[in-house]
N, CA, C and O atoms as CSV, one atom per row, in Angstrom:
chain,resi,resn,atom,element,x,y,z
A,1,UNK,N,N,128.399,49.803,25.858
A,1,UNK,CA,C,127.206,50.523,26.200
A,1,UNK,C,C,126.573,49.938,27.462
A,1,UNK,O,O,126.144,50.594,28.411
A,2,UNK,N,N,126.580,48.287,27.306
A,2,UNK,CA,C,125.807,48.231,29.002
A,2,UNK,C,C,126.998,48.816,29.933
A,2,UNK,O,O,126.598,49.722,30.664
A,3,UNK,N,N,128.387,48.497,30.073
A,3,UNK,CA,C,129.047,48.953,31.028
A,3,UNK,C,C,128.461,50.566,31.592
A,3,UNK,O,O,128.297,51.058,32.709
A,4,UNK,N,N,128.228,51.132,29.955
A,4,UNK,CA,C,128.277,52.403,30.551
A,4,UNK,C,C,126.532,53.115,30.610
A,4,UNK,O,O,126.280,54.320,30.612
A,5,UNK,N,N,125.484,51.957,30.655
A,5,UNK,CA,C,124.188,52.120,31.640
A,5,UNK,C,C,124.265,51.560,32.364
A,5,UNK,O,O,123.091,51.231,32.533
A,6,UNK,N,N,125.022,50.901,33.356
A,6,UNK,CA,C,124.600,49.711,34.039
A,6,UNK,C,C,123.925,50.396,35.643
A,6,UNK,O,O,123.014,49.877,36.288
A,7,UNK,N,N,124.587,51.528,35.968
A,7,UNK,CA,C,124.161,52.191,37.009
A,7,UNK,C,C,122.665,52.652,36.928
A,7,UNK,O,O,122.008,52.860,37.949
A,8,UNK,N,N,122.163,52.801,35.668
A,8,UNK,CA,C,120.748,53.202,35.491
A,8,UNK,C,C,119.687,52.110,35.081
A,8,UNK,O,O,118.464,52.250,35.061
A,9,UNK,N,N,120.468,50.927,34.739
A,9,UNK,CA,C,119.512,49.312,33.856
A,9,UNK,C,C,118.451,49.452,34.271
A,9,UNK,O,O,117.464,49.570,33.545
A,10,UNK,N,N,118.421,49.470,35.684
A,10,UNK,CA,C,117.259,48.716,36.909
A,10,UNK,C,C,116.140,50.409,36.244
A,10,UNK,O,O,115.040,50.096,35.788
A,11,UNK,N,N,116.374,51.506,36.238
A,11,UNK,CA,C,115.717,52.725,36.265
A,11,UNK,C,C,114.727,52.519,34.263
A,11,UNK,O,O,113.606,52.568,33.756
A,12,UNK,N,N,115.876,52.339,33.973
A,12,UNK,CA,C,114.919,52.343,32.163
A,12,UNK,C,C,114.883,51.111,31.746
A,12,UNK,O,O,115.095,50.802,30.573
A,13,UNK,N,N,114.579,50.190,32.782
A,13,UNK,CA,C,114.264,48.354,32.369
A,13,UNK,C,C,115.155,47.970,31.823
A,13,UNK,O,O,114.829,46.869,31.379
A,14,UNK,N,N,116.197,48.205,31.539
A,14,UNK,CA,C,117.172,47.160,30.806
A,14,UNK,C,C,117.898,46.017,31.567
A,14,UNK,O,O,118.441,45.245,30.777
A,15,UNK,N,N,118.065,45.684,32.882
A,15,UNK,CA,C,118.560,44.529,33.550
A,15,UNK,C,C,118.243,43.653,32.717
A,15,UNK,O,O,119.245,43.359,32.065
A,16,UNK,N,N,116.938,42.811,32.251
A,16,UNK,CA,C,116.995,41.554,31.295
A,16,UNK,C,C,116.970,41.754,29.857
A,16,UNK,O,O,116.972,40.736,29.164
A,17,UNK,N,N,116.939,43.177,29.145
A,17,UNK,CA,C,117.189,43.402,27.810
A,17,UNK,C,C,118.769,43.009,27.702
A,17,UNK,O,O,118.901,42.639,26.535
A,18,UNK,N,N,119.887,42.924,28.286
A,18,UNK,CA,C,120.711,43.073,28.076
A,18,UNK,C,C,121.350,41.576,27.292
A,18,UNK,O,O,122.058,41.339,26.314
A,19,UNK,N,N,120.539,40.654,28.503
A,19,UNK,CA,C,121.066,39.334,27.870
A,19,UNK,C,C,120.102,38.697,26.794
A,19,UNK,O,O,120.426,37.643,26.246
A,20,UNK,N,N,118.915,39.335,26.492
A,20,UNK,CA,C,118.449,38.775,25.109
A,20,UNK,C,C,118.496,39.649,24.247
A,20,UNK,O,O,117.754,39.412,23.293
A,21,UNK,N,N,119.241,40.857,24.164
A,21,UNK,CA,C,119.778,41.780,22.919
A,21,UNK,C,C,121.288,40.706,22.301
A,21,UNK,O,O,121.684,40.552,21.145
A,22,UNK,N,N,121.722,40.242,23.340
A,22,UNK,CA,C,122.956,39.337,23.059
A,22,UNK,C,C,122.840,38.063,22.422
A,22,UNK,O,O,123.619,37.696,21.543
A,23,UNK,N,N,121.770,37.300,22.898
A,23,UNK,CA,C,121.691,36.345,21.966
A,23,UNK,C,C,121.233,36.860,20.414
A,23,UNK,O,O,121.629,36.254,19.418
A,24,UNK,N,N,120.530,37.806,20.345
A,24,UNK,CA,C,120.283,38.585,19.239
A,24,UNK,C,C,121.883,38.984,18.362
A,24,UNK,O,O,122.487,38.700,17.328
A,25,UNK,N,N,121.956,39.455,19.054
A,25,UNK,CA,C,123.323,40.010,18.319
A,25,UNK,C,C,124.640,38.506,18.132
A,25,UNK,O,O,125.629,38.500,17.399
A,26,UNK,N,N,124.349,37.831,18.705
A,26,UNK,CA,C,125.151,36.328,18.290
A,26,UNK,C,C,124.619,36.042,16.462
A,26,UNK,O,O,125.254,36.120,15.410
A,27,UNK,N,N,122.977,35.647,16.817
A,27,UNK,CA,C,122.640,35.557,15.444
A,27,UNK,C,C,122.745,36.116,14.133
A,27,UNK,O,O,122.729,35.548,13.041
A,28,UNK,N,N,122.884,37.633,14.499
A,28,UNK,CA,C,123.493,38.422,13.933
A,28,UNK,C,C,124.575,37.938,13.085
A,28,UNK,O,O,124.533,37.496,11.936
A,29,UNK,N,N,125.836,38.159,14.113
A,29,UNK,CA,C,126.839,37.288,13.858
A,29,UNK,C,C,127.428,36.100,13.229
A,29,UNK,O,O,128.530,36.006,12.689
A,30,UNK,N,N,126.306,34.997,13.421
A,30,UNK,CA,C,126.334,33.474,12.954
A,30,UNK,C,C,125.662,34.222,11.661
A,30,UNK,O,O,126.712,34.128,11.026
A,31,UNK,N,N,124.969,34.750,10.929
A,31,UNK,CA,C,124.378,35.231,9.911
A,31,UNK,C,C,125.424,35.959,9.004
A,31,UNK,O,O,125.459,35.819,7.782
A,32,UNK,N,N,126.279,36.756,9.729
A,32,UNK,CA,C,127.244,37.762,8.663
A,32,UNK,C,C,128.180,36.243,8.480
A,32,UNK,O,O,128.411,36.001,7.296
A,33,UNK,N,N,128.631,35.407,9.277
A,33,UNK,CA,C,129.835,34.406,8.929
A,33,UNK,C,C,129.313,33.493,7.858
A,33,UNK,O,O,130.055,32.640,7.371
A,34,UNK,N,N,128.274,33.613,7.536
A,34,UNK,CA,C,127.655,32.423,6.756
A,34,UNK,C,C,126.538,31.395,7.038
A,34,UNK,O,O,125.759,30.843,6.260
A,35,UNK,N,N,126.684,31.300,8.354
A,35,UNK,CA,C,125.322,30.327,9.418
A,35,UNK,C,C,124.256,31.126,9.467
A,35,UNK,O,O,124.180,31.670,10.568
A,36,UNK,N,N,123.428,31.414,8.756
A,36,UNK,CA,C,122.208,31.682,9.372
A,36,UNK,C,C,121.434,30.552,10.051
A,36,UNK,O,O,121.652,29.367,9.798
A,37,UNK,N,N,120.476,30.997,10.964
A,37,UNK,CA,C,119.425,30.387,11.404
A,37,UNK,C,C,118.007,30.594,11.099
A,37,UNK,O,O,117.069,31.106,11.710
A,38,UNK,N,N,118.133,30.101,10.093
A,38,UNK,CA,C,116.519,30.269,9.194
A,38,UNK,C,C,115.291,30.144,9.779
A,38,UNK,O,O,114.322,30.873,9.570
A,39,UNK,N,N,115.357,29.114,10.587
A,39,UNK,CA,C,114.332,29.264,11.574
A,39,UNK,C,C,113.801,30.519,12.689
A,39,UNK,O,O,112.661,30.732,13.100
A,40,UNK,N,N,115.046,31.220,12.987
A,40,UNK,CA,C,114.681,32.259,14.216
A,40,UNK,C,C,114.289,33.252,13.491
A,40,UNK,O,O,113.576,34.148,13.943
A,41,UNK,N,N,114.905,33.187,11.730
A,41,UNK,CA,C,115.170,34.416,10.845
A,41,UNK,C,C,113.747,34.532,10.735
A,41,UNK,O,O,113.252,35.656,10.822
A,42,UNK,N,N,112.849,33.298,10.516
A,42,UNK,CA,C,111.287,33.058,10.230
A,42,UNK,C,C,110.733,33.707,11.386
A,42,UNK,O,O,109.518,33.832,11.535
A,43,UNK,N,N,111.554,34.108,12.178
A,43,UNK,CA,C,110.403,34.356,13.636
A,43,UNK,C,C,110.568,35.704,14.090
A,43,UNK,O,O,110.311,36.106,15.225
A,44,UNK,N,N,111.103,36.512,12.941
A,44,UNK,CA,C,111.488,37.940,13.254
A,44,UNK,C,C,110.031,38.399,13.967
A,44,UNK,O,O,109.868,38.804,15.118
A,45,UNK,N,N,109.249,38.246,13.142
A,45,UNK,CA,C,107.919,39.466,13.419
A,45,UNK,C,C,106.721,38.406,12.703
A,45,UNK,O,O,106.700,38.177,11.494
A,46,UNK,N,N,105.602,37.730,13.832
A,46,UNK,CA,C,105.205,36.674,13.346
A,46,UNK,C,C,103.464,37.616,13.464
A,46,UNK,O,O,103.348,38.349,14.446
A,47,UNK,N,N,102.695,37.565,12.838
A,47,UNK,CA,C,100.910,37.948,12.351
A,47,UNK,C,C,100.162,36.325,12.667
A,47,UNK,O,O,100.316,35.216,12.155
A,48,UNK,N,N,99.252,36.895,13.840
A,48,UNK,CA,C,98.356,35.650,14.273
A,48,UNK,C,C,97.046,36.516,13.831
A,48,UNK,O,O,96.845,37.562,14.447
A,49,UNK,N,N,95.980,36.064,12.606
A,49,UNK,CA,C,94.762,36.260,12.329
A,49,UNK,C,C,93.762,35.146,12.874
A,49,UNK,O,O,93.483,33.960,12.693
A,50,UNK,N,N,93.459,36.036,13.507
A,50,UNK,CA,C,92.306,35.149,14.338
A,50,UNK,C,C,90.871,34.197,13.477
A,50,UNK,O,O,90.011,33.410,13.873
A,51,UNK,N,N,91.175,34.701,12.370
A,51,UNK,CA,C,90.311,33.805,11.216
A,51,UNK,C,C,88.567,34.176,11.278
A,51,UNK,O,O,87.755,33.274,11.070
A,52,UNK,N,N,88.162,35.459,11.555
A,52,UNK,CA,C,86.777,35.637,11.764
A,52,UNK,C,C,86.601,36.602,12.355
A,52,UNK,O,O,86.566,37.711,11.822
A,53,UNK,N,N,86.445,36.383,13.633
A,53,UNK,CA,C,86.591,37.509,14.670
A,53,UNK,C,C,87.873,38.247,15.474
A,53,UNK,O,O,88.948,37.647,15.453
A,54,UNK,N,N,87.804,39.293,16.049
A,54,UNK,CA,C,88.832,39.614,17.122
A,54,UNK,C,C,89.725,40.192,15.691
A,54,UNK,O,O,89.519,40.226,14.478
A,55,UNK,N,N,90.971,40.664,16.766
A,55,UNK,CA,C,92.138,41.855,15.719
A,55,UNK,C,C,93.590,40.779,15.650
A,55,UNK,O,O,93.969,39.925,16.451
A,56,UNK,N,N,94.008,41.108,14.716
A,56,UNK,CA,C,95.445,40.636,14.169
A,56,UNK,C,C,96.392,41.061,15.342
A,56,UNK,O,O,96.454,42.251,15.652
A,57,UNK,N,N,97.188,40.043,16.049
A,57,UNK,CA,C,98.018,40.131,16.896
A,57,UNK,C,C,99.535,40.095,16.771
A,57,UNK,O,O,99.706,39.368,15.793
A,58,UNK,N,N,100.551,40.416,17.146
A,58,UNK,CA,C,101.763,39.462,16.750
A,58,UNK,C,C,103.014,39.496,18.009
A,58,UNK,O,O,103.106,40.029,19.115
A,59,UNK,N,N,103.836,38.669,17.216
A,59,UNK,CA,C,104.905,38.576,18.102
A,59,UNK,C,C,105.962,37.933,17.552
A,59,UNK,O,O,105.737,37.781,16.351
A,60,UNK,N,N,107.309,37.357,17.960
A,60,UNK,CA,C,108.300,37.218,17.112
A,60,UNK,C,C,109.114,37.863,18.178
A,60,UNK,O,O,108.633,38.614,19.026
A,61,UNK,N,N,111.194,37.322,18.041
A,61,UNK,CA,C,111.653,37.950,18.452
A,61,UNK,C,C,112.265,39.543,18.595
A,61,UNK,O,O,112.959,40.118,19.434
A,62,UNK,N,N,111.669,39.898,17.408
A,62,UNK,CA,C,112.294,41.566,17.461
A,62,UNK,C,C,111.059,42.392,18.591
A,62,UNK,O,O,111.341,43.393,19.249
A,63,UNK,N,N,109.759,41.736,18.608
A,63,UNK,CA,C,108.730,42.271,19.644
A,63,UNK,C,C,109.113,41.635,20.981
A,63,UNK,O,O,108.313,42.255,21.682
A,64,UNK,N,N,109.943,40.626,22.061
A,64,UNK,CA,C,110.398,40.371,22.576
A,64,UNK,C,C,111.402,40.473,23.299
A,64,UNK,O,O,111.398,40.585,24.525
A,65,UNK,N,N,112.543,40.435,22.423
A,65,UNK,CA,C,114.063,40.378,22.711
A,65,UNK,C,C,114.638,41.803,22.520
A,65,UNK,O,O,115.498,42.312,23.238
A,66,UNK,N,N,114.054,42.362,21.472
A,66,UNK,CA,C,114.563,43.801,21.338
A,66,UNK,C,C,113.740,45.294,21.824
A,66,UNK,O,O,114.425,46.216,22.268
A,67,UNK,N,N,112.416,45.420,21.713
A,67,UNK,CA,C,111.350,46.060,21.897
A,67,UNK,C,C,111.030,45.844,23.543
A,67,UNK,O,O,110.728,46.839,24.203
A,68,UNK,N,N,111.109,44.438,24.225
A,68,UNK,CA,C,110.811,43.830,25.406
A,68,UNK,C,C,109.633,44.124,26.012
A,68,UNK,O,O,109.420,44.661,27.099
A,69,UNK,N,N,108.592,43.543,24.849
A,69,UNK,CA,C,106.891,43.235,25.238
A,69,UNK,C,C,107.004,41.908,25.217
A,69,UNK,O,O,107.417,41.226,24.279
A,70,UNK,N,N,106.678,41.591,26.138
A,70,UNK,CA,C,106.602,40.061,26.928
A,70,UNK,C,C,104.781,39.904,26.846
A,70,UNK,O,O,104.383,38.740,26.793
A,71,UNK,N,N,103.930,40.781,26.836
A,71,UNK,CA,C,102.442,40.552,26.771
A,71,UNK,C,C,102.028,39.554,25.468
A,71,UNK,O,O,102.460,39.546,24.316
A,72,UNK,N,N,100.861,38.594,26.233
A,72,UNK,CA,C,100.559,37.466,24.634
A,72,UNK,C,C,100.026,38.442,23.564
A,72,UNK,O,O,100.380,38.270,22.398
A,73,UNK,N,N,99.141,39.526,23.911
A,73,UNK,CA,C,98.391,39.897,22.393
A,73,UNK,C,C,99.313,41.225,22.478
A,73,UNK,O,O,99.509,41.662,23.612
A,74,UNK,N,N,99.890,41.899,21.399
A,74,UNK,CA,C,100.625,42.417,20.743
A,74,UNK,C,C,99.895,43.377,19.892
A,74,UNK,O,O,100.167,43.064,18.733
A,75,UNK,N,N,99.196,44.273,19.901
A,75,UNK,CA,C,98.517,44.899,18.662
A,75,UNK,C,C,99.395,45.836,18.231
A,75,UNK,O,O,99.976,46.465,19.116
A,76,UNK,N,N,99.746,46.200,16.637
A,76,UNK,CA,C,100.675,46.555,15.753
A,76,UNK,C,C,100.481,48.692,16.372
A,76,UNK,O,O,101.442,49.445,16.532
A,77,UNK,N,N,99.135,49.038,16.546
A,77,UNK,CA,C,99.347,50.259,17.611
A,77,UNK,C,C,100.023,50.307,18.564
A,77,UNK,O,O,100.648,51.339,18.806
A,78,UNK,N,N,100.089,49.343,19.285
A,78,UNK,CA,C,101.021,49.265,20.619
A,78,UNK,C,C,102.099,49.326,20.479
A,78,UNK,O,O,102.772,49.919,21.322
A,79,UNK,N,N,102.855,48.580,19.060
A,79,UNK,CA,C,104.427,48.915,19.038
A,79,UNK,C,C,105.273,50.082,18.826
A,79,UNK,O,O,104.780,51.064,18.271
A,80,UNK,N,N,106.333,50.089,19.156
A,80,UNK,CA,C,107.338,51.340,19.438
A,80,UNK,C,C,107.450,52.082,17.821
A,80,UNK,O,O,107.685,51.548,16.736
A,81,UNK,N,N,107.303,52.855,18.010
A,81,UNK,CA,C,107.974,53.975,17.033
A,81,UNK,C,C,109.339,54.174,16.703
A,81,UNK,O,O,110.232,54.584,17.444
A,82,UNK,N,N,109.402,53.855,15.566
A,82,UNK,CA,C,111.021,54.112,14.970
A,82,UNK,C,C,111.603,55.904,15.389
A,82,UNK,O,O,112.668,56.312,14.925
A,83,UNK,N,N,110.770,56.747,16.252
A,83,UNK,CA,C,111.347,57.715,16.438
A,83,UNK,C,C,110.681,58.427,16.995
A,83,UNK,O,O,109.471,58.207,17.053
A,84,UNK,N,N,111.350,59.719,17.700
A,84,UNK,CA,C,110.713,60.139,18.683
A,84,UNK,C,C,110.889,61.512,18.545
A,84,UNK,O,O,111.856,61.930,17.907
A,85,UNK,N,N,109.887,62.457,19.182
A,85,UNK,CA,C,109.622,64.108,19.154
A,85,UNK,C,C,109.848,64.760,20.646
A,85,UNK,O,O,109.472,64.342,21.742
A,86,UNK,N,N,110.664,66.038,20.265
A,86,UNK,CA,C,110.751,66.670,21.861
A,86,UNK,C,C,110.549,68.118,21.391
A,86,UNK,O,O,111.166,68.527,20.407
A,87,UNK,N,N,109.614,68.981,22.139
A,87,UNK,CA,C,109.253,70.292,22.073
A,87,UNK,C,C,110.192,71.246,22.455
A,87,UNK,O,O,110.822,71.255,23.512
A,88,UNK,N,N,110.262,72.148,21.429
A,88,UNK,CA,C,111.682,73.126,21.768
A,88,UNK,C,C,110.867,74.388,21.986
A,88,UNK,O,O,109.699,74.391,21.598
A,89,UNK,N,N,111.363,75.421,22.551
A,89,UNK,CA,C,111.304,76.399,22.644
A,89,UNK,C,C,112.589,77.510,21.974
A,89,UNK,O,O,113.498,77.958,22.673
A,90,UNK,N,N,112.426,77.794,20.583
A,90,UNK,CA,C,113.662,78.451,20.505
A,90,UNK,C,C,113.198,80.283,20.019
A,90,UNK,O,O,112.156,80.876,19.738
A,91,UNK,N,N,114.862,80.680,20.157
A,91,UNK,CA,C,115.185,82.117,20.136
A,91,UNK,C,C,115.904,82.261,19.417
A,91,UNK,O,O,116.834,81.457,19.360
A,92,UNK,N,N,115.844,83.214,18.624
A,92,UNK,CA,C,116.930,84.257,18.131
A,92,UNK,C,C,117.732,85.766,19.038
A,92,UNK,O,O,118.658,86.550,18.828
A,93,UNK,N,N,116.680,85.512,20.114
A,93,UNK,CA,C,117.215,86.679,21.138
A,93,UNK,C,C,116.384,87.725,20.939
A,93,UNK,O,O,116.470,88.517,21.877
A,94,UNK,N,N,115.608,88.059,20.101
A,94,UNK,CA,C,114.170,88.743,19.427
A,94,UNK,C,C,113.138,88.121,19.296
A,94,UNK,O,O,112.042,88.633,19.520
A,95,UNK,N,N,113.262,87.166,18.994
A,95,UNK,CA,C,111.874,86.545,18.380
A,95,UNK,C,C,112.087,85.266,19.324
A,95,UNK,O,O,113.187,84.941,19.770
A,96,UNK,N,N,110.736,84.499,19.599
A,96,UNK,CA,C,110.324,83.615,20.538
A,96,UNK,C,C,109.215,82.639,19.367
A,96,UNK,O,O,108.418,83.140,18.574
A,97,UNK,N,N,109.480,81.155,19.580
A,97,UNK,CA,C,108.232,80.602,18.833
A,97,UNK,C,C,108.705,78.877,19.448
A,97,UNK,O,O,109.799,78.318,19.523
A,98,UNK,N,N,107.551,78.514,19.742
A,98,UNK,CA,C,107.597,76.920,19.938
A,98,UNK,C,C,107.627,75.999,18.217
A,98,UNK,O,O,107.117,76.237,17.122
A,99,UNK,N,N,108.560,74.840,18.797
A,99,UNK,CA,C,108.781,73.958,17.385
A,99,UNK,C,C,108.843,72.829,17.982
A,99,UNK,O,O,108.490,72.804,19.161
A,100,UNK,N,N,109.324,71.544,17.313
A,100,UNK,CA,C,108.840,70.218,17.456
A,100,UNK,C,C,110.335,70.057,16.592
A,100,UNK,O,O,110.660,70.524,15.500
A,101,UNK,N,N,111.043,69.247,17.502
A,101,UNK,CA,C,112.483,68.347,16.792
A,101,UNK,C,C,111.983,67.131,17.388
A,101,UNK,O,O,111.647,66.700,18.491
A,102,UNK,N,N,112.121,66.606,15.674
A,102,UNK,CA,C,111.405,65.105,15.421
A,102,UNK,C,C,113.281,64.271,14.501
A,102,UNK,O,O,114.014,64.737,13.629
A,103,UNK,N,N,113.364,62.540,15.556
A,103,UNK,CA,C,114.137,62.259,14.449
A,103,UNK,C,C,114.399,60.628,14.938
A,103,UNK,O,O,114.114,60.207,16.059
A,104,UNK,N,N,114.936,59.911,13.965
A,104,UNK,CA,C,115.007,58.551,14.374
A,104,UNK,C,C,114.833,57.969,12.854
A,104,UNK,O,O,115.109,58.523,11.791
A,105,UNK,N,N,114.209,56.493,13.131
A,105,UNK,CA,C,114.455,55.719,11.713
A,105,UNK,C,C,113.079,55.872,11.259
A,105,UNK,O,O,111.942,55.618,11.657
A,106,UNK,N,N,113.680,56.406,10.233
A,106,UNK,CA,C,112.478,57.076,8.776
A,106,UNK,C,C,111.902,55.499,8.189
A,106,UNK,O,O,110.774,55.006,8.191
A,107,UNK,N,N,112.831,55.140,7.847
A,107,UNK,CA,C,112.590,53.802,7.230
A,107,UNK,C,C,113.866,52.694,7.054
A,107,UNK,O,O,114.692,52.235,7.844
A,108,UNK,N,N,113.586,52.496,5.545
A,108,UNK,CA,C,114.726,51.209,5.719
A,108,UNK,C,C,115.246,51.425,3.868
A,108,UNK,O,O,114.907,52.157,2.938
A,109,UNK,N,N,116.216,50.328,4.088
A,109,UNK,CA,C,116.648,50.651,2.367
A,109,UNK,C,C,117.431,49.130,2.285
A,109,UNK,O,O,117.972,48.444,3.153
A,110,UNK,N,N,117.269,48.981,1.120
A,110,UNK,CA,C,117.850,46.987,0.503
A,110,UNK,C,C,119.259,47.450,-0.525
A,110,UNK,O,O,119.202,47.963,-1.643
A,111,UNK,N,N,120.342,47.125,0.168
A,111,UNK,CA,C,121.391,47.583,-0.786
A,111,UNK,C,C,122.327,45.631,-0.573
A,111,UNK,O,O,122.299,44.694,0.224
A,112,UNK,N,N,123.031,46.013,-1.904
A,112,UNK,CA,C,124.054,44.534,-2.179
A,112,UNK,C,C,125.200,44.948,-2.172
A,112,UNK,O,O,125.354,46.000,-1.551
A,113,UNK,N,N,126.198,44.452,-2.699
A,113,UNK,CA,C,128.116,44.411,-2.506
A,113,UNK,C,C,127.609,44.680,-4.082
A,113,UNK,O,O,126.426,44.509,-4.374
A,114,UNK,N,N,128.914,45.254,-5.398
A,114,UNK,CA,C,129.055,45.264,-6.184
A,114,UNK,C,C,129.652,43.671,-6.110
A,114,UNK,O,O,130.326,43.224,-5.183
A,115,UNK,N,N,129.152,42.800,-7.545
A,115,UNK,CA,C,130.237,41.692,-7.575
A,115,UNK,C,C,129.751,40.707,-6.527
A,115,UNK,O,O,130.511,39.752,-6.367
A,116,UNK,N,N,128.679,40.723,-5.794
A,116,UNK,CA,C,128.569,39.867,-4.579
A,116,UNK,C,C,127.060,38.880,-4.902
A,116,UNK,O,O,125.933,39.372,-4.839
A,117,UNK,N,N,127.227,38.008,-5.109
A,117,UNK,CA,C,125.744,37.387,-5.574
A,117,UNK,C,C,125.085,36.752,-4.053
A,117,UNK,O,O,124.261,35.862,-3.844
A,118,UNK,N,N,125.754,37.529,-3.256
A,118,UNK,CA,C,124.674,36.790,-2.051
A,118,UNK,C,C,123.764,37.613,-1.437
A,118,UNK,O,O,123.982,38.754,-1.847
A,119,UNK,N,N,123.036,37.605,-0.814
A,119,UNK,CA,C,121.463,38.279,-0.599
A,119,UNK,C,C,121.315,39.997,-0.323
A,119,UNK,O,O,122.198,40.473,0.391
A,120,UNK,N,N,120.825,40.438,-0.565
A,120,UNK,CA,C,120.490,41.528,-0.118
A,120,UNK,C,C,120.495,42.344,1.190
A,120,UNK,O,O,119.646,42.054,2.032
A,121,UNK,N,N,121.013,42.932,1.338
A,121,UNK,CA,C,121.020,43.365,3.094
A,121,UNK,C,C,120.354,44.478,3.453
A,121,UNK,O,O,120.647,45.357,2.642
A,122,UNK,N,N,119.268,45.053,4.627
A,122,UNK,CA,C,118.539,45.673,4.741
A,122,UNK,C,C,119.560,46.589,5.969
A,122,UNK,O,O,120.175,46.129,6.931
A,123,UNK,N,N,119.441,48.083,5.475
A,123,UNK,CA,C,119.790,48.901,6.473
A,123,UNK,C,C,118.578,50.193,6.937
A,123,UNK,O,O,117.673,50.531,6.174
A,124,UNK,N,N,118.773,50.746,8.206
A,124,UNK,CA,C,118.177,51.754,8.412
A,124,UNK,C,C,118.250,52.760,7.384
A,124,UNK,O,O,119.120,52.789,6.513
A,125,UNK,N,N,117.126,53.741,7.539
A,125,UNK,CA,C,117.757,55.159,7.370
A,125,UNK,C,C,117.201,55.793,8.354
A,125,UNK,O,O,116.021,55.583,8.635
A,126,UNK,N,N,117.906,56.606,8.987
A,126,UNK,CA,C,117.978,57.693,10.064
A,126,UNK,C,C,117.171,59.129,9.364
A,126,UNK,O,O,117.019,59.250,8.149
A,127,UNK,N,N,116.738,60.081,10.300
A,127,UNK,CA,C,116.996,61.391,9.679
A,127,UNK,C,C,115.813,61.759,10.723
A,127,UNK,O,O,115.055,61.009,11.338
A,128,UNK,N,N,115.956,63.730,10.709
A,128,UNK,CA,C,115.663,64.430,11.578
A,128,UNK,C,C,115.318,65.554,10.816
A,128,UNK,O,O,115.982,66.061,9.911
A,129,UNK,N,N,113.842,66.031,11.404
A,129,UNK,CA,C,113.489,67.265,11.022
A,129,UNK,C,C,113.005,68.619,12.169
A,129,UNK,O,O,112.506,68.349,13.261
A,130,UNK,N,N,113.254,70.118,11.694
A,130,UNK,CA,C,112.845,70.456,13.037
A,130,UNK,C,C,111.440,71.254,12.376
A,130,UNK,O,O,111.522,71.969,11.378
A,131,UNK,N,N,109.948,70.957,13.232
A,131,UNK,CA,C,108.797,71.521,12.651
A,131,UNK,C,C,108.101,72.438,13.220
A,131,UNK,O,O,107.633,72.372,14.357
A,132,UNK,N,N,107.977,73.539,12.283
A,132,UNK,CA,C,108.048,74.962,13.121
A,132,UNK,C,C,106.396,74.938,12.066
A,132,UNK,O,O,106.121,74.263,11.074
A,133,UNK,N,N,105.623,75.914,12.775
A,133,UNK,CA,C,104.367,76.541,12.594
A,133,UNK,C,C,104.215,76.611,11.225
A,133,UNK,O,O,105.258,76.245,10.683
A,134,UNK,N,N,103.406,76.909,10.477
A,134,UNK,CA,C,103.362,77.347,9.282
A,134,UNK,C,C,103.830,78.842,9.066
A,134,UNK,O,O,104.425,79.349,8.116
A,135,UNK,N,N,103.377,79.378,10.236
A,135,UNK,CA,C,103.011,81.004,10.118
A,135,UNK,C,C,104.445,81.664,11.037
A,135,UNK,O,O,104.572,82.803,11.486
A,136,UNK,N,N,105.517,80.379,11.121
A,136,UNK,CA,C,106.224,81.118,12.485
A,136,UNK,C,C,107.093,81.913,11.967
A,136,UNK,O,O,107.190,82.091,10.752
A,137,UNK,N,N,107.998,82.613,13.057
A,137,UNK,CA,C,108.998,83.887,12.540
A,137,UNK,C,C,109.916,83.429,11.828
A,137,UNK,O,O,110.363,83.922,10.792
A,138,UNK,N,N,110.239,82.450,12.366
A,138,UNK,CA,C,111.576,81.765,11.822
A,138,UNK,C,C,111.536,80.922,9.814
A,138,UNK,O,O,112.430,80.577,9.042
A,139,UNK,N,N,110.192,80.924,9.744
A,139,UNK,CA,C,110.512,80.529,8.315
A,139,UNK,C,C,110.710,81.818,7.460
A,139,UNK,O,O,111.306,81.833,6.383
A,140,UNK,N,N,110.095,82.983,8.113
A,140,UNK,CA,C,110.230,83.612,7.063
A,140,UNK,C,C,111.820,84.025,6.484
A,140,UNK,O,O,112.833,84.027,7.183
A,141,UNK,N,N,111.746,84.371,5.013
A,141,UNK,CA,C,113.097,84.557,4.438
A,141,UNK,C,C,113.644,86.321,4.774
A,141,UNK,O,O,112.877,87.277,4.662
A,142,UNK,N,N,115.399,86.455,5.274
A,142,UNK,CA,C,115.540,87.274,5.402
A,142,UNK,C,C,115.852,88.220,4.494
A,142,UNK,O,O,116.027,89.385,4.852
């Protein structure tokens, strides 16, 4: 995949995502073989409460290395969205109505190995919806 952005890196910021998605993905690695690094594992996504005043900040490497907000205060509004919306305009060749195709990571899910007593592993879930009017042509039944 970088080979095949590399002509665009410099255009959608990725020139220095590239080499700290990699050390990322090493740990990864040292983690599926058996080595974790418990320490970095502690530093996924870290909550600084300011103890009184002011708003809950954070940071950690997945807000860093993967996301690539380098800013000290971090507010949990500011971070990226597991998914994203693009406005359609569609047809049947008769009928005309604007909709909204929405899709990306819904959430997450904790699944194990049958037979495997070692930890739990967290995967995405994906999924996509397309959201049309309440009142539009297209829901109605033919």
């Amino acid at each position: 995949m970088e080979t095949l952005l590399k002509p665009i890196a410099k255009d959608i910021g990725l020139t220095k995502w590239w080499s700290k998605v990699g050390k990322v993905f090493k740990k990864l690695v040292d983690t599926f073989d058996g080595n974790p690094d418990k320490r970095w594992w502690s530093k996924v996504l870290d909550a600084h409460n300011p103890w009184g005043s002011g708003r809950i900040t954070y940071d950690g490497w997945f807000i860093t290395d993967i996301l690539g907000i380098s800013t000290k205060k971090v507010y949990f509004e500011s971070l990226t969205r597991g998914f994203t919306t693009v406005p359609l305009t569609i047809t049947d060749g008769v009928s005309t109505d604007e909709a909204t195709f929405m899709g990306g990571i819904a959430g997450f899910r904790t699944n194990s190995k049958p037979d495997d007593e070692s930890a739990p592993y967290v995967e995405p879930v994906h999924g996509w919806t397309l959201l049309l009017d309440r009142n539009s042509v297209f829901r109605k039944q033919p």
